[in-house]
N, C-alpha and C positions, 0 to 999 in steps of 0.2 A: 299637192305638196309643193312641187315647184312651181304654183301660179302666186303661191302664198309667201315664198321666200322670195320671187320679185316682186312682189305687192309690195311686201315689207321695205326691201333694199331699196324701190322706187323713193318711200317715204324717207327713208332715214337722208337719202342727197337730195329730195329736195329743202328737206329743216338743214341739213348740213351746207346748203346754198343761201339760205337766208341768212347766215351768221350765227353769233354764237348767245346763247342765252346768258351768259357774263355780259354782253357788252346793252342785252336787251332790256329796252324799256320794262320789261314786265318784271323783271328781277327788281326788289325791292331795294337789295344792296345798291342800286342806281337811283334811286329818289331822289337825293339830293347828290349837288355836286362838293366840289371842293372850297374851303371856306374860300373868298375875294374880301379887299378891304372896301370900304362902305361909309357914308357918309353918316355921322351919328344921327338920328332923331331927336329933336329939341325936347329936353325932360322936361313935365311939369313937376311942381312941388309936391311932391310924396309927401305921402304918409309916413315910410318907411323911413326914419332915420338915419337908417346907411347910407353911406356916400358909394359914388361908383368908382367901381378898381381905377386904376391910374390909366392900364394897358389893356387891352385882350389880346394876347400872344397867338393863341390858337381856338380854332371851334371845330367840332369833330359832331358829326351825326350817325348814329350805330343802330341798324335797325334790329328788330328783334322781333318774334312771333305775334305779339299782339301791339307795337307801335313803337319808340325809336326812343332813344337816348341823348340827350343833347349835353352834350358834356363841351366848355371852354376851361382855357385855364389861361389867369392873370395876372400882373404882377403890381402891386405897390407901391407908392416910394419908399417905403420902410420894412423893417420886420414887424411882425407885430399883432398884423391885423385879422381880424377875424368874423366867426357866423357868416361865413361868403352863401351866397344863394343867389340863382337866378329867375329872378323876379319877372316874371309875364307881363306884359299889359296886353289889352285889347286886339283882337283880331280887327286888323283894318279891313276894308272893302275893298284892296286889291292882294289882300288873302295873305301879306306881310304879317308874319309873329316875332313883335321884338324881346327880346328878356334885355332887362337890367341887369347886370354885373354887379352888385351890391356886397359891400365888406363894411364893416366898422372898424374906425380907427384902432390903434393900439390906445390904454390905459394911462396908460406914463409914455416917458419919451424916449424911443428906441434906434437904433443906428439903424442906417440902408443895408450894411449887408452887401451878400454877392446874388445879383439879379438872380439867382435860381434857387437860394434860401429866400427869396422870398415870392415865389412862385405860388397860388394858391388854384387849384382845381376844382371844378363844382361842376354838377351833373343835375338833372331833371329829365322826367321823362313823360313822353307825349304818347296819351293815347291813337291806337290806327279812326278813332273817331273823328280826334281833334282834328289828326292830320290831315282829314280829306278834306278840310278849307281851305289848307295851309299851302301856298307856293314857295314863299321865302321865307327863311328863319335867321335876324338878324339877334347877334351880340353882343353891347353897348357897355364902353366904360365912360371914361370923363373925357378921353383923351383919342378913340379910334371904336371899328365896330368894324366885325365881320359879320359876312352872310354868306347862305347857302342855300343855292337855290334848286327847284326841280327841276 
C-alpha cells in the first residue's frame, strides 16, 4: 500500500514538473493562436456576387468535440447589408485556409450608422478532418485579413 501511494505521488510531480495541460500543446483549446493582422490574398473573380465586408474587426476560433468553429465579425460602410457567409477557397500547399468575408450590399440607399449597428457576425465550421491539413486560417475583406495560426 505504501509502495503504491509513492508510486503514485512520484507520477503526479513529475506531470506536475512538466507544466500544465492548459498551456499544452495537446489541449485542443491551443490549436490556434490569437487572431494577427495579415496581408489580404489577391481575389480572383468569383462567382459569388457578394462583395467583401469593408473591415474584419475580429476572428475567433472555438474548438469543439468533433472540429472548430470559425466565427469573424465585420463591419460595412453602411447599414444595410446582408446574407454575410464565409466563403472558403482552396487549401493551399503550405496548409493556408483563407474564407472570404462576403455580404451583399444594402437594396436602396442607406445611412452609415454608428460603426457597431453595423457590425455583422458570421460563423462556419470545420471539420477535425479538414483540419488536419490546416496550419493557418486566414479572414479576408476588401480592406484588412486576419489570421490564426497553430
Amino acid at each position: 500500500m505504501r509502495r503504491t501511494v509513492l508510486a503514485a505521488l512520484g507520477v503526479v510531480l513529475v506531470v506536475a514538473g512538466c507544466g500544465t495541460i492548459r498551456e499544452s500543446r495537446l489541449n485542443p483549446f491551443n490549436w490556434f493562436g490569437r487572431a494577427e493582422p495579415r496581408e489580404t490574398v489577391a481575389t480572383a473573380t468569383p462567382e459569388d456576387q457578394r462583395l467583401l465586408v469593408a473591415q474584419v474587426l475580429t476572428l475567433s476560433i472555438d474548438p469543439y468535440s468533433t472540429g472548430t468553429i470559425v466565427r469573424a465579425k465585420g463591419i460595412p460602410p453602411t447599414q444595410g447589408w446582408w446574407d454575410a457567409e464565409l466563403v472558403a477557397r482552396p487549401l493551399d500547399e503550405n496548409g493556408v485556409l483563407v474564407f472570404d468575408f462576403r455580404v451583399f450590399p444594402p437594396v436602396t440607399n442607406t445611412p452609415p450608422g454608428t460603426p457597431r449597428s453595423r457590425e455583422i457576425t458570421v460563423a462556419t465550421s470545420l471539420s477535425n478532418v479538414k483540419l488536419d491539413q490546416v496550419r493557418e486560417i486566414v479572414v479576408q475583406g476588401a480592406n484588412n485579413a486576419l489570421s490564426s495560426r497553430r
